[in-house]
PyMOL commands that place a pseudoatom at each C-alpha (Angstrom):
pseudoatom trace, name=CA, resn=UNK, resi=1, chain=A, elem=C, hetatm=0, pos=[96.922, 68.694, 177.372]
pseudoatom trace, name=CA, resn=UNK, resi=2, chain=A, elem=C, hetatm=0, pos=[95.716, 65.581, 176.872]
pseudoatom trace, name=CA, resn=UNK, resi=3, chain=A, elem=C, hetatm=0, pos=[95.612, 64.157, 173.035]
pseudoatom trace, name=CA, resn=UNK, resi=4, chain=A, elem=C, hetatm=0, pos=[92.029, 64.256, 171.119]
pseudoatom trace, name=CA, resn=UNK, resi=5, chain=A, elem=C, hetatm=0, pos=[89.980, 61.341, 171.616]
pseudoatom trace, name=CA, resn=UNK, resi=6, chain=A, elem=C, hetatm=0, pos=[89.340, 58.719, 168.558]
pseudoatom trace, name=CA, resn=UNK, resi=7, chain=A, elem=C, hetatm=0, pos=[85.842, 59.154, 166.193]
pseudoatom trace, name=CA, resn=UNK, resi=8, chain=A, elem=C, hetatm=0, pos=[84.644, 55.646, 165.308]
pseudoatom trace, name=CA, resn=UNK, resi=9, chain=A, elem=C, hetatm=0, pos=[81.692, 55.419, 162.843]
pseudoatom trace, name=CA, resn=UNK, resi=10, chain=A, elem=C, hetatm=0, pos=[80.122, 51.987, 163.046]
pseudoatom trace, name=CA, resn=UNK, resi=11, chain=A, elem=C, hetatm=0, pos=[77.588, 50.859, 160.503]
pseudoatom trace, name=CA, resn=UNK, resi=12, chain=A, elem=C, hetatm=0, pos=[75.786, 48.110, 159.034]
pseudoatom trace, name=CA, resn=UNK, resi=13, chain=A, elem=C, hetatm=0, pos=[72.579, 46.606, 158.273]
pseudoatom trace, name=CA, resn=UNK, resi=14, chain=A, elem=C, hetatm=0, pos=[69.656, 46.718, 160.786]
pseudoatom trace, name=CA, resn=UNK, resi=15, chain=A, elem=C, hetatm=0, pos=[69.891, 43.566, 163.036]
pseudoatom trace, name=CA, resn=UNK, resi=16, chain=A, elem=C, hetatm=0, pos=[73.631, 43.348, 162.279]
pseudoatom trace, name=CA, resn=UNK, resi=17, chain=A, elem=C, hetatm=0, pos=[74.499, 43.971, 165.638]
pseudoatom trace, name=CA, resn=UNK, resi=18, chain=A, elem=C, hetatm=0, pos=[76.277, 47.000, 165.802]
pseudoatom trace, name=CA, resn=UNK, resi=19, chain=A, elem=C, hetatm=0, pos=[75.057, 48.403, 168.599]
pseudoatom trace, name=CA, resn=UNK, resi=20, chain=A, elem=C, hetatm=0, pos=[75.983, 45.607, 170.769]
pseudoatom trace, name=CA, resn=UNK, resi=21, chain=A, elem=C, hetatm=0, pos=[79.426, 45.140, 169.566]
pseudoatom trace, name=CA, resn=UNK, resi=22, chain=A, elem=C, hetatm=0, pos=[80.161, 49.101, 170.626]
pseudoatom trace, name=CA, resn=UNK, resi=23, chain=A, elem=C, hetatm=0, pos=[79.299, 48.268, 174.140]
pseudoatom trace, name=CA, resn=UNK, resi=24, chain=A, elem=C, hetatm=0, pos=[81.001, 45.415, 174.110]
pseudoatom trace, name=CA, resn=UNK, resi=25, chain=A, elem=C, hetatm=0, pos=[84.443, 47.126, 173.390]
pseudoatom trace, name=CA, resn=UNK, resi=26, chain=A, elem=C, hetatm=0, pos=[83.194, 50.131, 175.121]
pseudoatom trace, name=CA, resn=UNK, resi=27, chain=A, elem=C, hetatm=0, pos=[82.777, 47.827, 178.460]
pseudoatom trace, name=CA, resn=UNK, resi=28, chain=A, elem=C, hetatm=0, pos=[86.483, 46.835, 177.759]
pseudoatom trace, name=CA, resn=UNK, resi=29, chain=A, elem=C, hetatm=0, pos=[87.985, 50.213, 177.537]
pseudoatom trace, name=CA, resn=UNK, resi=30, chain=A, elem=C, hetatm=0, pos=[86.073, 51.062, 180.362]
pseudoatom trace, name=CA, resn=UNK, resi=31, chain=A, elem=C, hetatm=0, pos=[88.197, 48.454, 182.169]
pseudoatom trace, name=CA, resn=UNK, resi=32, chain=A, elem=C, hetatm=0, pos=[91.186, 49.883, 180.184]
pseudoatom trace, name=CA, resn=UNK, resi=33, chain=A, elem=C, hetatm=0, pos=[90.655, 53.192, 182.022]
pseudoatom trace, name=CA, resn=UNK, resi=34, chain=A, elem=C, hetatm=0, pos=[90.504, 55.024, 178.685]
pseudoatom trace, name=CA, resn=UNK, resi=35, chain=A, elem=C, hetatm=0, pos=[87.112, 57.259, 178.341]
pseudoatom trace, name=CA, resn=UNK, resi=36, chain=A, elem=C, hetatm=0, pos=[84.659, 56.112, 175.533]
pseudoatom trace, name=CA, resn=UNK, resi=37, chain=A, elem=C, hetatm=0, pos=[81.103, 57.633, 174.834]
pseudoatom trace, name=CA, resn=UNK, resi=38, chain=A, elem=C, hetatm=0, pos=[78.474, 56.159, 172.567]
pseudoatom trace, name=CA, resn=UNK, resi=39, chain=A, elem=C, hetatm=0, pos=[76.940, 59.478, 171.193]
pseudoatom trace, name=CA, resn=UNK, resi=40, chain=A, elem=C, hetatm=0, pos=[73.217, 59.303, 171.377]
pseudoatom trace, name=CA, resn=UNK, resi=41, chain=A, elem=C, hetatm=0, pos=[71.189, 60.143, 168.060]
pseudoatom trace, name=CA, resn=UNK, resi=42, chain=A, elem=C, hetatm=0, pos=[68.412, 62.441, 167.380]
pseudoatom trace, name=CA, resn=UNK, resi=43, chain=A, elem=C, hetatm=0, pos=[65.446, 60.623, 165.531]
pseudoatom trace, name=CA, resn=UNK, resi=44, chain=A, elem=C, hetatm=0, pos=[61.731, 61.579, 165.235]
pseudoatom trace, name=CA, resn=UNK, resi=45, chain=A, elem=C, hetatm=0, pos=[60.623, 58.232, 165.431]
pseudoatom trace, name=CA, resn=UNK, resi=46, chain=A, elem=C, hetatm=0, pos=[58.648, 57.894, 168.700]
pseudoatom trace, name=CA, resn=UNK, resi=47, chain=A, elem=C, hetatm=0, pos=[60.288, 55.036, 171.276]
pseudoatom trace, name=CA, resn=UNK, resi=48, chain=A, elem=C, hetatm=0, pos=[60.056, 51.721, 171.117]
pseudoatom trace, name=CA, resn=UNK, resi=49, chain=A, elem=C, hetatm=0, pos=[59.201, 49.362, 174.859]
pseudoatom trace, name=CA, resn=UNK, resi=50, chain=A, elem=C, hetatm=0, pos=[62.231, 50.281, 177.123]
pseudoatom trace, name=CA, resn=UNK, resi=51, chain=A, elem=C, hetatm=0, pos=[63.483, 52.881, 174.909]
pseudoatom trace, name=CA, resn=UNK, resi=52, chain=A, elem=C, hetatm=0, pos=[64.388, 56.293, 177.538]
pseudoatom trace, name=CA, resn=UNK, resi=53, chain=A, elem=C, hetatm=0, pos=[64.783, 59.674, 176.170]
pseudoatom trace, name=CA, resn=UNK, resi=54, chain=A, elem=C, hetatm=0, pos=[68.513, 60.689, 176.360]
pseudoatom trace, name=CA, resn=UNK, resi=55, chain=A, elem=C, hetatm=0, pos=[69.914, 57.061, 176.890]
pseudoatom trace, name=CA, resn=UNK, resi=56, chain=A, elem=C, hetatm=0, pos=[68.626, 55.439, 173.836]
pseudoatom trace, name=CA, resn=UNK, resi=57, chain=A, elem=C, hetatm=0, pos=[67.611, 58.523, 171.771]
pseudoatom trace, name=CA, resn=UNK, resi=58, chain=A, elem=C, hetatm=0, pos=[67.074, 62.131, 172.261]
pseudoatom trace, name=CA, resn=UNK, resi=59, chain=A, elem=C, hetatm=0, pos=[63.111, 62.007, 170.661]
pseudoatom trace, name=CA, resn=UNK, resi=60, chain=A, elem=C, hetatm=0, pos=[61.929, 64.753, 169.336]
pseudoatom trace, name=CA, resn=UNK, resi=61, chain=A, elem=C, hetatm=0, pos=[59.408, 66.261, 166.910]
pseudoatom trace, name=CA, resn=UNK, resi=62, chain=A, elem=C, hetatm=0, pos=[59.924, 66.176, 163.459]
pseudoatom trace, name=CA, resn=UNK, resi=63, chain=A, elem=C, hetatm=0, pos=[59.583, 70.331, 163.271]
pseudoatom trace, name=CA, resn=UNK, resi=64, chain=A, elem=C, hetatm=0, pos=[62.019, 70.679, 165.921]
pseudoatom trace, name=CA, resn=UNK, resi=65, chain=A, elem=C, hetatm=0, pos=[64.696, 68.435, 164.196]
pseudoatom trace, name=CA, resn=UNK, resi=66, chain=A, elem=C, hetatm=0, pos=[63.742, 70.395, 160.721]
pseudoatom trace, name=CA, resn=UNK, resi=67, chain=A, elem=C, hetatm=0, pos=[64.971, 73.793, 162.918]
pseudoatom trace, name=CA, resn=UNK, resi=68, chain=A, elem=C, hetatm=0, pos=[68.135, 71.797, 164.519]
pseudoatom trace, name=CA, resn=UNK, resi=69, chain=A, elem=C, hetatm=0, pos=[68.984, 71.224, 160.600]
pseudoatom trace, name=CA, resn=UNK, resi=70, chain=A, elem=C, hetatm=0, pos=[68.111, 74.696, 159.845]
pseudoatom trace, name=CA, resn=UNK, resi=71, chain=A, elem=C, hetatm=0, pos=[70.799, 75.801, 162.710]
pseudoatom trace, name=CA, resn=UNK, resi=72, chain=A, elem=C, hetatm=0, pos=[73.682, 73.660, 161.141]
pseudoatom trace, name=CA, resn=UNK, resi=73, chain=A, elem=C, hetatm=0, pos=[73.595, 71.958, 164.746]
pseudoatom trace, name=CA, resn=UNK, resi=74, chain=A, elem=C, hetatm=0, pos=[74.169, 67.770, 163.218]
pseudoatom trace, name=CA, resn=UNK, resi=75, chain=A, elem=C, hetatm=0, pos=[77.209, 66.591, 161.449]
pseudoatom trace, name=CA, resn=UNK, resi=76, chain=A, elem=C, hetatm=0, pos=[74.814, 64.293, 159.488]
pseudoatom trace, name=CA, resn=UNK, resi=77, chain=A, elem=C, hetatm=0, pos=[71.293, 63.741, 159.471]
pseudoatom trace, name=CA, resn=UNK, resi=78, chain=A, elem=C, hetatm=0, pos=[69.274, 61.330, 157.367]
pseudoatom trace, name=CA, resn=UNK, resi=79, chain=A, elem=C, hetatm=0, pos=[65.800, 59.805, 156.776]
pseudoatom trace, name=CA, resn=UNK, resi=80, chain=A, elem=C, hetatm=0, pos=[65.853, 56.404, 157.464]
pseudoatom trace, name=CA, resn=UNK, resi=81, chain=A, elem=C, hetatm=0, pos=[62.534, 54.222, 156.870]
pseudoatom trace, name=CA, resn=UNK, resi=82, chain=A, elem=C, hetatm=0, pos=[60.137, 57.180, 157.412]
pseudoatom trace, name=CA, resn=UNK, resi=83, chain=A, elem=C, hetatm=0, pos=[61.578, 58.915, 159.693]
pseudoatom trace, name=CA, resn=UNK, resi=84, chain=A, elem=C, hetatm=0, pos=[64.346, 61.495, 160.579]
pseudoatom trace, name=CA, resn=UNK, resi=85, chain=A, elem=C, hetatm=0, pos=[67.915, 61.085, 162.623]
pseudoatom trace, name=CA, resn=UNK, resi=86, chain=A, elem=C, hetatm=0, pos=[70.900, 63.246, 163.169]
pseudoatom trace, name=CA, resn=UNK, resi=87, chain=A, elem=C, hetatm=0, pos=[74.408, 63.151, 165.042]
pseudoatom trace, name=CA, resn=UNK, resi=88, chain=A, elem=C, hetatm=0, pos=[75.064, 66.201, 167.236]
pseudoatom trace, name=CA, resn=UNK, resi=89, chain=A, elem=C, hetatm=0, pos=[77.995, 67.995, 166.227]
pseudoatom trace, name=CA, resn=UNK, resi=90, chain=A, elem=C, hetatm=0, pos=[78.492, 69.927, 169.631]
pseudoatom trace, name=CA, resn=UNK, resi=91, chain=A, elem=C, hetatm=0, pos=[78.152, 66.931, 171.484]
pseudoatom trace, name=CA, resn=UNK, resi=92, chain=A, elem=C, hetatm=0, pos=[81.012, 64.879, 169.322]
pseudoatom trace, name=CA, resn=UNK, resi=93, chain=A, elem=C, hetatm=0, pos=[83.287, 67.656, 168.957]
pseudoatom trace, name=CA, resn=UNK, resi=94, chain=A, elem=C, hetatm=0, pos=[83.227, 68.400, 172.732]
pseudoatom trace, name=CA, resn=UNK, resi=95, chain=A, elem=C, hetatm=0, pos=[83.487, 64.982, 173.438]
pseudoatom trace, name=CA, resn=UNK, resi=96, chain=A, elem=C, hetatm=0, pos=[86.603, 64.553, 170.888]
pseudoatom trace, name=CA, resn=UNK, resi=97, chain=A, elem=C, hetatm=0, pos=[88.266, 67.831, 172.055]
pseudoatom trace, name=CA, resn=UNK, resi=98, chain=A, elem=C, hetatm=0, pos=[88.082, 66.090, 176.165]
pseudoatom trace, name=CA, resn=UNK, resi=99, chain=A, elem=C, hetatm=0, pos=[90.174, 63.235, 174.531]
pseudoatom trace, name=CA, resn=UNK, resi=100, chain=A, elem=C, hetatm=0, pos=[87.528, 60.921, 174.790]
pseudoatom trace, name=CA, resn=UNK, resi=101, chain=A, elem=C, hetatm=0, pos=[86.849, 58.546, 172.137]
pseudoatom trace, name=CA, resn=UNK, resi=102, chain=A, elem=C, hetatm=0, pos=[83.498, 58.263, 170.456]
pseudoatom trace, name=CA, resn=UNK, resi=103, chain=A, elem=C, hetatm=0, pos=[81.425, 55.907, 168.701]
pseudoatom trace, name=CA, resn=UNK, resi=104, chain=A, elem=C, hetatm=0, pos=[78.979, 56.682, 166.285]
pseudoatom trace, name=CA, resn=UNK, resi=105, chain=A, elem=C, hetatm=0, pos=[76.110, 54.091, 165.729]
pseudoatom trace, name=CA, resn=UNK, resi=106, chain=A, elem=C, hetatm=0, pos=[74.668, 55.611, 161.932]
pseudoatom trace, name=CA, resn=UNK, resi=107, chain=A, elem=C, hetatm=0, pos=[74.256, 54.216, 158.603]
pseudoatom trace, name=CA, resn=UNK, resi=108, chain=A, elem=C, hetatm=0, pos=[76.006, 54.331, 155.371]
pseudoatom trace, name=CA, resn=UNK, resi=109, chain=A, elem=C, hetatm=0, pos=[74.476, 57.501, 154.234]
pseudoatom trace, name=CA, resn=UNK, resi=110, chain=A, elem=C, hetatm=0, pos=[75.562, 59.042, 157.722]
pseudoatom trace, name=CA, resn=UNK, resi=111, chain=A, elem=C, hetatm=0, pos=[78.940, 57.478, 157.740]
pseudoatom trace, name=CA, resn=UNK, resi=112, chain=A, elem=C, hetatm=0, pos=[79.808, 59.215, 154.154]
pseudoatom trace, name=CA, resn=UNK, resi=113, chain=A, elem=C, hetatm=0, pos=[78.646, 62.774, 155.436]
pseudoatom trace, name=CA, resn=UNK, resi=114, chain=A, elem=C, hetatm=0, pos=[80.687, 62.302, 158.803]
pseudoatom trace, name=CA, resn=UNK, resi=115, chain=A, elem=C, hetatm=0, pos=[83.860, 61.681, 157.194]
pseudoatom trace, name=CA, resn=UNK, resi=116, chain=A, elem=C, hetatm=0, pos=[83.255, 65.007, 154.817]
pseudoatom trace, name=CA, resn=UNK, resi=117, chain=A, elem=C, hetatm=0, pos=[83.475, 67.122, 157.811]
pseudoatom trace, name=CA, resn=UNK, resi=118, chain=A, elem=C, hetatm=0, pos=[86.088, 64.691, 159.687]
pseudoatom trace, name=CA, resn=UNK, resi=119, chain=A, elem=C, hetatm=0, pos=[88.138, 62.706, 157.640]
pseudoatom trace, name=CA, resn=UNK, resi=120, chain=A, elem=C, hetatm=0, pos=[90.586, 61.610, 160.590]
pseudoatom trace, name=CA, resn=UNK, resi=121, chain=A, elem=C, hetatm=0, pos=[87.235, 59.352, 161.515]
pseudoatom trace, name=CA, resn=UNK, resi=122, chain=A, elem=C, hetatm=0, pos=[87.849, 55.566, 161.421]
pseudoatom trace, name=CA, resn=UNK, resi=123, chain=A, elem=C, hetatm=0, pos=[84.775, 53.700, 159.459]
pseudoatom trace, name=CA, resn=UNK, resi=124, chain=A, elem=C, hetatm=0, pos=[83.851, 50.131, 160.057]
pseudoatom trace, name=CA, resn=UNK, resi=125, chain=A, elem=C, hetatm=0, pos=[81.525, 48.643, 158.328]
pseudoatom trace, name=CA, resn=UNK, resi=126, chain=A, elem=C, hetatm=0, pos=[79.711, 45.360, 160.122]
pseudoatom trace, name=CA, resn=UNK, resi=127, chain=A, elem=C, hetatm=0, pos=[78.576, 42.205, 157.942]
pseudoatom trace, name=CA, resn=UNK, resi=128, chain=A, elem=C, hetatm=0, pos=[75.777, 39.308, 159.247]
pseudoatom trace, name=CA, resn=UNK, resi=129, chain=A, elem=C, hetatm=0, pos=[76.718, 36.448, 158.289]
pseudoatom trace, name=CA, resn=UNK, resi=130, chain=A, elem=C, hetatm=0, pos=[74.397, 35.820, 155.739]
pseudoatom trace, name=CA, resn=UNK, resi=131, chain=A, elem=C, hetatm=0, pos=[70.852, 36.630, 154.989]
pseudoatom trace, name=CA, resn=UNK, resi=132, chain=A, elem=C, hetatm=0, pos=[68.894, 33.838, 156.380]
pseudoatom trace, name=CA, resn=UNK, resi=133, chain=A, elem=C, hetatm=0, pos=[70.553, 34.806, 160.295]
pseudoatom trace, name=CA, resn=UNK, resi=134, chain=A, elem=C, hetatm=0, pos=[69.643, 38.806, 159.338]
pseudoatom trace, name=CA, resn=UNK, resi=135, chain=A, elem=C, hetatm=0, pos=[66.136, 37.740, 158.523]
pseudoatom trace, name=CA, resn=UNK, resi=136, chain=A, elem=C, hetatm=0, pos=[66.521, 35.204, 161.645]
pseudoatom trace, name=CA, resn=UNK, resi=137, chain=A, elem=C, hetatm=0, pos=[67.628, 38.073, 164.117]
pseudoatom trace, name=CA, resn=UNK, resi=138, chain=A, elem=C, hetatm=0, pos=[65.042, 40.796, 162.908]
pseudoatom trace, name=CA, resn=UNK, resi=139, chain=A, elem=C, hetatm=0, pos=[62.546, 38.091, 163.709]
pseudoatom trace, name=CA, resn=UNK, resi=140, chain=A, elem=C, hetatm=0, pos=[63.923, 37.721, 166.850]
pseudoatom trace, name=CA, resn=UNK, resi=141, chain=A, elem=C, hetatm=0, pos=[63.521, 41.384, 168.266]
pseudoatom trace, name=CA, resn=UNK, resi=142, chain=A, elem=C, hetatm=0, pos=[59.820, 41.301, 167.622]
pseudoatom trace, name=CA, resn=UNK, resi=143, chain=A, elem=C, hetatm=0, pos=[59.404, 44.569, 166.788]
pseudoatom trace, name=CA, resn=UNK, resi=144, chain=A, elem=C, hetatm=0, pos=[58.924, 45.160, 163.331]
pseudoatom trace, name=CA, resn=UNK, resi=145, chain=A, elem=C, hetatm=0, pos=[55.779, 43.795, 161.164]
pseudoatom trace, name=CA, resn=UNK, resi=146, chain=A, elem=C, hetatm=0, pos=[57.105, 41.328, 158.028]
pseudoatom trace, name=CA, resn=UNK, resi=147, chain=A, elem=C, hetatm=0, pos=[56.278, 43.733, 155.800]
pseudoatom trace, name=CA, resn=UNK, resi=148, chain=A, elem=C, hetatm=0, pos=[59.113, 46.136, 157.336]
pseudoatom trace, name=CA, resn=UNK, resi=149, chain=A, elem=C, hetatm=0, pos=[61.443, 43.118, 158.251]
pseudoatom trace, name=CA, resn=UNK, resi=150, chain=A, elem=C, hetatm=0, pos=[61.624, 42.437, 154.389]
pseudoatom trace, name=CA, resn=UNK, resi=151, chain=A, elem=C, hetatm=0, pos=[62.374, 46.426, 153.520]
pseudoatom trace, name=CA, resn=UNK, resi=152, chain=A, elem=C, hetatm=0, pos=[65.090, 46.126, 156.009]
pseudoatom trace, name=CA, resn=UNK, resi=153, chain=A, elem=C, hetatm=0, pos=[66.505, 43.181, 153.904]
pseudoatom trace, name=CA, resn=UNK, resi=154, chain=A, elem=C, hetatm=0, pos=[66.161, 45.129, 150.659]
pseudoatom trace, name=CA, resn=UNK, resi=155, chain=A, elem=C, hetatm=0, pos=[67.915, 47.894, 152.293]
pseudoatom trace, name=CA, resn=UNK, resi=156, chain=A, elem=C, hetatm=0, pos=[70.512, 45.618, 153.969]
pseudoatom trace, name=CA, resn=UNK, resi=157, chain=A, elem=C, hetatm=0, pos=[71.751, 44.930, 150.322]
pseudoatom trace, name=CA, resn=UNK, resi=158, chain=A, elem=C, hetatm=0, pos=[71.867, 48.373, 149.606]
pseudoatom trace, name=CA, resn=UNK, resi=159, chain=A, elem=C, hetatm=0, pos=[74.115, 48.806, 151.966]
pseudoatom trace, name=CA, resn=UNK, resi=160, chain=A, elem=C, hetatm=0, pos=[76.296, 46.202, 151.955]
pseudoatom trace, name=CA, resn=UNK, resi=161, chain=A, elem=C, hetatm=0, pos=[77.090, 47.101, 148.924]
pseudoatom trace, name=CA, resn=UNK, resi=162, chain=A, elem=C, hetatm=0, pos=[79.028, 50.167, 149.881]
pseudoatom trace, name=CA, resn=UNK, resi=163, chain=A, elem=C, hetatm=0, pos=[81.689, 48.510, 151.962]
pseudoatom trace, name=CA, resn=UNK, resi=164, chain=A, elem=C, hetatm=0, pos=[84.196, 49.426, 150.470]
pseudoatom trace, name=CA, resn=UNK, resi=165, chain=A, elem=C, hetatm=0, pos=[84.129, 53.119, 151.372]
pseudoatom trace, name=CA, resn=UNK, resi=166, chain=A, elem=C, hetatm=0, pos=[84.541, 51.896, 154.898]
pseudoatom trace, name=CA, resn=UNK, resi=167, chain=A, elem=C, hetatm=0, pos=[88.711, 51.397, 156.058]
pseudoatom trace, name=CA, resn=UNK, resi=168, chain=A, elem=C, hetatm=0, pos=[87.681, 48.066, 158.442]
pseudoatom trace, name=CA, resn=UNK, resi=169, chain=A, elem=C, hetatm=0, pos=[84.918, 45.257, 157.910]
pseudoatom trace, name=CA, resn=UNK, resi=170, chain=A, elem=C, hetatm=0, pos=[83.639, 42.873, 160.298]
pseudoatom trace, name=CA, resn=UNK, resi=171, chain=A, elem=C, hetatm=0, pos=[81.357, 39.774, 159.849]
pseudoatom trace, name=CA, resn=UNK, resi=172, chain=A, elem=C, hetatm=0, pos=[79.444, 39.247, 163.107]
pseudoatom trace, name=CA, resn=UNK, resi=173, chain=A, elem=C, hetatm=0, pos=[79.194, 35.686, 163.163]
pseudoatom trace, name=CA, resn=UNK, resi=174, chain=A, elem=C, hetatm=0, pos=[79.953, 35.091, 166.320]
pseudoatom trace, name=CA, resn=UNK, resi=175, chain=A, elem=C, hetatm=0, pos=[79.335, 38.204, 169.014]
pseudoatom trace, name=CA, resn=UNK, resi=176, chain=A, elem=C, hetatm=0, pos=[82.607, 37.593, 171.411]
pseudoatom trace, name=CA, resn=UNK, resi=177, chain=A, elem=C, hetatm=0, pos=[84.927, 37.764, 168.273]
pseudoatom trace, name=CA, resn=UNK, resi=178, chain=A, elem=C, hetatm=0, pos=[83.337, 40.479, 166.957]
pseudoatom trace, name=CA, resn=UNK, resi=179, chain=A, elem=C, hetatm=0, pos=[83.790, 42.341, 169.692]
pseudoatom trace, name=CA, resn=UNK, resi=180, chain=A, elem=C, hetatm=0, pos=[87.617, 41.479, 169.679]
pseudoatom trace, name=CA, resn=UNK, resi=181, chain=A, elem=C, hetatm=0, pos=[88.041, 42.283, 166.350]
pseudoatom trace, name=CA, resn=UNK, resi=182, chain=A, elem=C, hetatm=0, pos=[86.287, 46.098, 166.793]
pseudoatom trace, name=CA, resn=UNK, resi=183, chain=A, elem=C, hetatm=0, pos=[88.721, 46.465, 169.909]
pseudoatom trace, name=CA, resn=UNK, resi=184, chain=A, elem=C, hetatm=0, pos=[91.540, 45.855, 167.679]
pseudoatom trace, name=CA, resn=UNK, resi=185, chain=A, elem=C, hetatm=0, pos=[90.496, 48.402, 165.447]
pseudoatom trace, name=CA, resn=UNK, resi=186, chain=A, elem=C, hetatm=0, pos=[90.458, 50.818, 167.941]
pseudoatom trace, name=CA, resn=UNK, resi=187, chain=A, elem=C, hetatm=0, pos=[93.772, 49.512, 169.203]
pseudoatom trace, name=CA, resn=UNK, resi=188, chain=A, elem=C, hetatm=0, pos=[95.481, 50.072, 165.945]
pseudoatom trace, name=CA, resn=UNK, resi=189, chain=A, elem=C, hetatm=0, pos=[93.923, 53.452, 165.463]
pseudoatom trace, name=CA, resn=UNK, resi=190, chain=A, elem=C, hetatm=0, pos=[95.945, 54.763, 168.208]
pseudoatom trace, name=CA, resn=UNK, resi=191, chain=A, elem=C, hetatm=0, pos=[99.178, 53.614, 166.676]
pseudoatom trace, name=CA, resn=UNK, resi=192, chain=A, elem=C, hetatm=0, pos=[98.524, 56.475, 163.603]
pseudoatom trace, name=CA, resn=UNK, resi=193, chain=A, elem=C, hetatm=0, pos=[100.866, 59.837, 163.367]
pseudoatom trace, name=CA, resn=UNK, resi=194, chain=A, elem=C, hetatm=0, pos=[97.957, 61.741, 164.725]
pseudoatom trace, name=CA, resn=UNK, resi=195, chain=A, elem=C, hetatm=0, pos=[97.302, 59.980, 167.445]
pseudoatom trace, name=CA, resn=UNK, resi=196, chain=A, elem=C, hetatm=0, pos=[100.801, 59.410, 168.629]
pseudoatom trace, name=CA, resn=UNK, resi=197, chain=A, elem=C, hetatm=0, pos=[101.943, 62.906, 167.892]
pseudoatom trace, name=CA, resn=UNK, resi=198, chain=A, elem=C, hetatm=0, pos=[102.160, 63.922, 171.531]
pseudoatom trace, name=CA, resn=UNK, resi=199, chain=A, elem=C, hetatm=0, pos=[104.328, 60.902, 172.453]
pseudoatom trace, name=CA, resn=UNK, resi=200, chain=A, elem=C, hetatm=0, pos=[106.507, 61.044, 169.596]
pseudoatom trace, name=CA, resn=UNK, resi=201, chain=A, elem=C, hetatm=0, pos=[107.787, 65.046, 169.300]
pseudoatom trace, name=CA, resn=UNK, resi=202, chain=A, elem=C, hetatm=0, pos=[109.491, 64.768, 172.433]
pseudoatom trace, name=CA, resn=UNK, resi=203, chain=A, elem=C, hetatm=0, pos=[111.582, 62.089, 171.134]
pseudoatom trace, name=CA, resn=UNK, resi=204, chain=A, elem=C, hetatm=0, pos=[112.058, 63.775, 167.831]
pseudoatom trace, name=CA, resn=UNK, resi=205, chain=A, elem=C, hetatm=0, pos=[112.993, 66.917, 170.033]
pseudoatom trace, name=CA, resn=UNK, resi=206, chain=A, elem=C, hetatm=0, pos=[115.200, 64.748, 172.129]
pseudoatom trace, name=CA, resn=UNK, resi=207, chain=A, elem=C, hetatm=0, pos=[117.125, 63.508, 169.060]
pseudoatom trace, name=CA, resn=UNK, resi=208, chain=A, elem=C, hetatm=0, pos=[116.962, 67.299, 167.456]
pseudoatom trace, name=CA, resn=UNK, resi=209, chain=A, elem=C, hetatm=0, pos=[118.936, 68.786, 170.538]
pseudoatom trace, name=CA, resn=UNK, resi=210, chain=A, elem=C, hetatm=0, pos=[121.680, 66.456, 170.809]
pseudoatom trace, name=CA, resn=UNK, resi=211, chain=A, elem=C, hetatm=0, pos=[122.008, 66.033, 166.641]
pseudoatom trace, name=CA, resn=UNK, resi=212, chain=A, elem=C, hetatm=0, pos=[123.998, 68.346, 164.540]
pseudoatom trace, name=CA, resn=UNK, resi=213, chain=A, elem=C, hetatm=0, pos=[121.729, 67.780, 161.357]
pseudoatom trace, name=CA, resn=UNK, resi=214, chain=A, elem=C, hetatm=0, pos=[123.479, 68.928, 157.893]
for i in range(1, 214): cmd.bond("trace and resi %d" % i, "trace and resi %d" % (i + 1))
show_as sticks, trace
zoom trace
């Protein structure tokens, strides 16, 4: 049976980039030949220009995510500048139990309730560079008014200032490093006594039936 796949929980500030840093490593463990799924979030908000249901999001009403709560079915869920989103605990167990590894794209506040119900997840947190290149990025996407692009700031500090819960930071300076230094975080995740536990008790068993232990 093949080992259980890797949870990564990946946060940080709007803008910071976080969702294009997962694909990035996702891409390479794609080419790896090692199975990787970006779990896609339930939210309430309605979709932005491009956005498609079940890629992006799974949209939904905000009374039918209030009776998804109701049924235990998220292993977080949060409000998150008006409006509602929640991780699907069927779909990240599942994917987990497969021996796939799985990325979760949620904030700090999501992160913290994640690890309650699976502490074995690895948490990275992910840094801009600085304020000025947030504010420059948000800009950038053209899809929030000022008046939200400065909340988002506000909020960036917020969280920010709970990196330390997190076991791995990353600034995103510059994209292709970034990238890099997420894949080695996944790369040294595998090297942990869970994770190696099927390759290593058959060489503890090896040693265990030729040793005479006292």
């Amino acid at each position: 049976m093949a080992p259980p796949g890797e949870l990564f929980i990946v946060s940080s500030p709007s803008g910071g980039g976080k969702t294009t840093i997962i694909r990035g490593v996702m891409e390479e463990l794609r080419r790896q030949g090692r199975a990787a799924y970006f779990s896609v979030s339930h939210t309430t908000r309605p979709p932005r220009e491009g956005e498609r249901d079940g890629v992006d999001y799974h949209f939904v009403e905000r009374s039918e995510f209030r009776r998804m709560v109701e049924r235990r079915e998220f292993l977080e869920y949060a409000e998150v500048h008006g409006n509602l989103y929640g991780t699907s605990r069927r779909e990240v167990e599942g994917r987990l139990e497969s021996g796939c590894d799985v990325f979760l794209d949620i904030d700090v506040q999501g992160a913290r309730q994640v690890r309650a119900f699976l502490p074995a997840a690895v948490k990275v947190f992910i840094f801009p560079p600085s304020c000025e290149e947030l504010r420059r990025r948000l800009l950038a996407r053209r899809q929030d008014s000022p008046e939200v692009i400065e909340r988002r700031i506000r909020n960036a500090l917020k969280e920010m200032r709970e990196y330390a819960e997190f076991d791995y930071v990353i600034i995103n300076d510059r994209l292709e490093q970034a990238i890099r230094d997420l894949a080695q975080v996944v790369a040294t995740s595998r090297l942990r006594p869970r994770a190696m536990q099927a390759v290593v008790q058959p060489i503890i068993d090896s040693f265990a039936s030729e040793v005479e232990e006292e």
